[in-house]
Backbone bond lengths (Angstrom), bond angles and torsions (degrees), N, CA, C in turn:
res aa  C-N    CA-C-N  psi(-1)  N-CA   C-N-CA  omega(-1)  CA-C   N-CA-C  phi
1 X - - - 1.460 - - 1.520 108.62 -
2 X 1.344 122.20 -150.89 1.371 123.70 -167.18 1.498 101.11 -144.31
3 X 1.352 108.72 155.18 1.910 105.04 166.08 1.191 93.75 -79.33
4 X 1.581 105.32 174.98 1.104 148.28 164.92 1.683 129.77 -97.51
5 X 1.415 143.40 146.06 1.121 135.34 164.90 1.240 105.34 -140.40
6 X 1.450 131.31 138.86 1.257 138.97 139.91 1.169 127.61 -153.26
7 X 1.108 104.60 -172.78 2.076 119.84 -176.35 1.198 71.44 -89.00
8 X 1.722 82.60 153.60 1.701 118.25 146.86 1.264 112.94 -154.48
9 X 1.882 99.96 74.44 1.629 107.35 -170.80 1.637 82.94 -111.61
10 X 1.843 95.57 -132.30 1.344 103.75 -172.25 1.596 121.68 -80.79
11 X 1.356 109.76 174.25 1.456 131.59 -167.81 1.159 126.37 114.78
12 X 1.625 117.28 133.17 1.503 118.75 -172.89 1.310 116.48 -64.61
13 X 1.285 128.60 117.14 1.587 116.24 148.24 1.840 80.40 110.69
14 X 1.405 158.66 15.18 1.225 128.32 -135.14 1.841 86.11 -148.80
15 X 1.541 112.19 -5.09 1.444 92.73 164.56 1.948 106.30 -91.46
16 X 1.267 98.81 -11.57 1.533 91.27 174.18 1.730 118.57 -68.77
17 X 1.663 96.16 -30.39 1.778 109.95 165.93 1.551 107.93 -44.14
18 X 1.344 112.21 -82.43 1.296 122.68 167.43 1.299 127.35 -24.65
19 X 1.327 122.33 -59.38 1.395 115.23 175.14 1.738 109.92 -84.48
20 X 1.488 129.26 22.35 0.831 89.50 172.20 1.758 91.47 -110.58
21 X 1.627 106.17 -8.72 1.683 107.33 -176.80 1.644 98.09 -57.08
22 X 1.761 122.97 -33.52 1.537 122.97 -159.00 1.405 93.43 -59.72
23 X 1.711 118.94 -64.83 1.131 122.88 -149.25 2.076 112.99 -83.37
24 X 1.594 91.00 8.03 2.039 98.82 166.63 1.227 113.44 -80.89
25 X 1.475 92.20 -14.10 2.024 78.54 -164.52 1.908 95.00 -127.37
26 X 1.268 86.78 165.92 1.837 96.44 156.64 1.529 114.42 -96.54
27 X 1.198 127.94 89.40 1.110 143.78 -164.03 1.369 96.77 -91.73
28 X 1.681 124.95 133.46 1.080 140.21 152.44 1.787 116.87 -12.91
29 X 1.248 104.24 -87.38 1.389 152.35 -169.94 1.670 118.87 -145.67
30 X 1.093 121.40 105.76 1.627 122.02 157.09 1.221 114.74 -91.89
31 X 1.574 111.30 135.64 1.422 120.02 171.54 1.477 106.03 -118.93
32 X 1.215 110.99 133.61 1.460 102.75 170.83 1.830 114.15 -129.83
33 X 1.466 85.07 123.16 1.678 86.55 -174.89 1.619 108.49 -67.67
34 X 1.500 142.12 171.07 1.133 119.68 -162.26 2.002 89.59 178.12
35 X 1.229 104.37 -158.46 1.500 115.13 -174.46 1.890 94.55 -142.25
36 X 1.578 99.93 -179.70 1.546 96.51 175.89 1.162 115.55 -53.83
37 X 1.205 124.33 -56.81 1.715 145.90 -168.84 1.548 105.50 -45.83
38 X 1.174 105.98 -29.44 1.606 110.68 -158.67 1.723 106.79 -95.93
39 X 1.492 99.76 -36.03 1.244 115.39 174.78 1.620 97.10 -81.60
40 X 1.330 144.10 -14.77 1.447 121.33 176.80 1.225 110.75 -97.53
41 X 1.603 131.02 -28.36 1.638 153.73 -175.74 1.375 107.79 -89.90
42 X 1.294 135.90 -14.05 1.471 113.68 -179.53 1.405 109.14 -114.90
43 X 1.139 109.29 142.83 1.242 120.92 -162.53 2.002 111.54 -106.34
44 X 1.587 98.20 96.70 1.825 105.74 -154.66 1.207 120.62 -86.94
45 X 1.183 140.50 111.54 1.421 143.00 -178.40 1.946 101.42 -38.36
46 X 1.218 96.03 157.91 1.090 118.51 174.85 1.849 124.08 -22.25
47 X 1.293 99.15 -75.41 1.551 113.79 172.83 1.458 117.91 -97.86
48 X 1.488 106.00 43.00 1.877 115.55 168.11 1.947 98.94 -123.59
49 X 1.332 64.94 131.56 1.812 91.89 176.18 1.512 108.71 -98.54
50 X 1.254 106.61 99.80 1.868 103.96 165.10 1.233 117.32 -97.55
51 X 1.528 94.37 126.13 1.583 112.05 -159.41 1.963 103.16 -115.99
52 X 1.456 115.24 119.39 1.750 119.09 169.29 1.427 101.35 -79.62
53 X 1.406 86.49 127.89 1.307 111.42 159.97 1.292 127.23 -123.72
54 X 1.802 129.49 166.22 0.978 105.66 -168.02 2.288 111.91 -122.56
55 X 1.619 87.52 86.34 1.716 103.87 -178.78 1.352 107.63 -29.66
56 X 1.226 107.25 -45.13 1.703 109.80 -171.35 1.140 104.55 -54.02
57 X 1.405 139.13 -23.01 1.400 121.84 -160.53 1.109 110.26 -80.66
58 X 1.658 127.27 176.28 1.617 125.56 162.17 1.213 113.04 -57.33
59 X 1.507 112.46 157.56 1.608 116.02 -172.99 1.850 108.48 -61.02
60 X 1.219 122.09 -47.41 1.143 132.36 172.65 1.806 109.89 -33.41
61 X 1.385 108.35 -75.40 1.510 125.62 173.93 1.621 120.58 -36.34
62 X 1.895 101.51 -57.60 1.361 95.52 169.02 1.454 135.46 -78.18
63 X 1.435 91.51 -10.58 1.518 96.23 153.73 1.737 140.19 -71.40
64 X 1.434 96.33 -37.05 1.353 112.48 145.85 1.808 124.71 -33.19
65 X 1.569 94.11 -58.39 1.751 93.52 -165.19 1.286 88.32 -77.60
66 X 1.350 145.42 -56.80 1.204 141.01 -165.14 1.412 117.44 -50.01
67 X 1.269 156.55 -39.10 1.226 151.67 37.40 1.752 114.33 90.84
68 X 1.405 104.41 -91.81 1.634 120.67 149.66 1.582 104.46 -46.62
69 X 1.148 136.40 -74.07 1.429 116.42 -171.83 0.748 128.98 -64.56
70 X 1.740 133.42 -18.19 1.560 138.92 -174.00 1.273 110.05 -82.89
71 X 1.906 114.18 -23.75 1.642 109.61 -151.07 1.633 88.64 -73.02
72 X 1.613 143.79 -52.81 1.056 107.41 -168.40 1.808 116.52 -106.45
73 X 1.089 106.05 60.26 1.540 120.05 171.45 1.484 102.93 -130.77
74 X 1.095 135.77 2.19 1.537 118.48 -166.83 1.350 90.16 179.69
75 X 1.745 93.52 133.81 1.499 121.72 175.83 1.557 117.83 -140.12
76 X 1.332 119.31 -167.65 1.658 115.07 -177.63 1.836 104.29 20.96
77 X 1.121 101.83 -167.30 1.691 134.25 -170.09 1.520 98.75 -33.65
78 X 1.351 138.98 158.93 1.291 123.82 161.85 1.568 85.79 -158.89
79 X 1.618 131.05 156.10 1.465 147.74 152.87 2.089 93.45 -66.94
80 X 1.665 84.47 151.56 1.537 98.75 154.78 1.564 99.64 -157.50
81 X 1.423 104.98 152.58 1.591 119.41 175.18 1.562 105.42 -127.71
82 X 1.573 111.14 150.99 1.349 110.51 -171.30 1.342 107.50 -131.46
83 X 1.780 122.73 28.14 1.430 143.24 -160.19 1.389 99.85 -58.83
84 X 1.387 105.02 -54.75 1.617 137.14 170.20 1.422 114.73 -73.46
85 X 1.683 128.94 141.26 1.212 139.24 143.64 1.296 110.68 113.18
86 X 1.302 126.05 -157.93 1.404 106.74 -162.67 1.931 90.30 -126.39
87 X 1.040 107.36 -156.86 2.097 119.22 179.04 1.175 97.82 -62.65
88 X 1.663 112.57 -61.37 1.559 124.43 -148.89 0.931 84.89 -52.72
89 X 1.708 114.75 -74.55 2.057 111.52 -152.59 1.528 109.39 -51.77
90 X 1.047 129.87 -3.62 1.283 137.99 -151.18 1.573 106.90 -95.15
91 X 1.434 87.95 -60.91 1.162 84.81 149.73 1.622 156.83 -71.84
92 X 1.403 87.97 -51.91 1.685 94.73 162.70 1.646 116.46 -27.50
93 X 1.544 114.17 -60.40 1.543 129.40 179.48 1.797 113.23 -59.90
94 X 1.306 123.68 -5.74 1.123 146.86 151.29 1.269 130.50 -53.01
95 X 1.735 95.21 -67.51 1.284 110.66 172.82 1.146 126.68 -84.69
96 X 1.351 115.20 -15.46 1.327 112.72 164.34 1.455 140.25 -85.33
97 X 1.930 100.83 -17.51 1.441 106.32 158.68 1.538 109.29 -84.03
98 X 1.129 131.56 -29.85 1.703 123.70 176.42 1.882 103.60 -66.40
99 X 1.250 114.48 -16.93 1.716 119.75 -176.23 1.740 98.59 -83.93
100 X 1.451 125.07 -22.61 1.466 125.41 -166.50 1.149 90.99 -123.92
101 X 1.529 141.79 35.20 1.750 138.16 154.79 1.867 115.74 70.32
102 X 1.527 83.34 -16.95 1.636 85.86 -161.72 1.402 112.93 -68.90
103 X 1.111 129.74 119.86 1.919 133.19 174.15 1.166 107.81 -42.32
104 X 1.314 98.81 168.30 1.429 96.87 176.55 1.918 104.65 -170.45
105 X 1.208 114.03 130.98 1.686 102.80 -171.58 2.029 97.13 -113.42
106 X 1.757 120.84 159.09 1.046 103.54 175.87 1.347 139.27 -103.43
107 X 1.398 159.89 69.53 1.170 166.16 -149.65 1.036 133.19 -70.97
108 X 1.717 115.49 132.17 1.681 113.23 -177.86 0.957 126.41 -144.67
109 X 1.393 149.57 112.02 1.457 155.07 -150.09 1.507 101.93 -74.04
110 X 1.548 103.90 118.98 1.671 113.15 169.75 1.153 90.72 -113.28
111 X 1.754 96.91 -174.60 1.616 127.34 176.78 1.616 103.33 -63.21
112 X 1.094 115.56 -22.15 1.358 131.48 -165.49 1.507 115.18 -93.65
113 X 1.377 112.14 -15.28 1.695 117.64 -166.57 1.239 119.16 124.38
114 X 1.307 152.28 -175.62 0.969 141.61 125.50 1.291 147.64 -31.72
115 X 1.003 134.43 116.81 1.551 133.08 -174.07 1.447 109.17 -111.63
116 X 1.350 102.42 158.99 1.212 129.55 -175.77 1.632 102.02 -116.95
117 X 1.694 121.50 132.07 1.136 132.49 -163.69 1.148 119.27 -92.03
């Protein structure tokens, strides 16, 4: 299978998105980038890594840390979802997997299954 990456910042109704894309698939490894709150309130299946990061920073910076933490957790092909979080992180996590070579395709849980974007 493949890992997983996503936010699990803001938006109404959109950590239930998230956990329900975790628990559609057999996912490698899920990582979910997140804030304190998210890392103390969500409650993570087995093989999900909740990882603090720091949103506040400039897009550049958090792209940086994001970046540093991914290079040795994740290699070849990986899913990302953007159900959760805001542009910035969105980007940042963009630029920081196109900055570490690593692919990446985009995914989103319908009524139908998972999709591929």
């Amino acid at each position: 299978m493949t890992d997983l990456i996503a936010f699990l910042s803001t938006g109404k109704g959109t950590w239930g998105q998230v956990s329900a894309l975790i628990n559609a698939e057999g996912w490698d490894k899920v990582y979910l980038l997140t804030n304190d709150f998210g890392k103390e309130k969500f409650t993570a299946e087995e093989n999900t890594e909740l990882i603090v990061v720091n949103s506040s920073a400039p897009e550049g910076e958090l792209r940086d840390e994001i970046a540093e933490i991914l290079k040795e957790k994740v290699n070849g092909e990986i899913a990302i979802n953007f159900v959760s979080g805001t542009g910035k992180e969105h980007m940042a996590l963009i630029a920081a997997l196109m900055k570490s070579g690593v692919g990446f395709r985009f995914v989103v849980q319908t009524d139908e299954g998972t999709k591929e974007l």
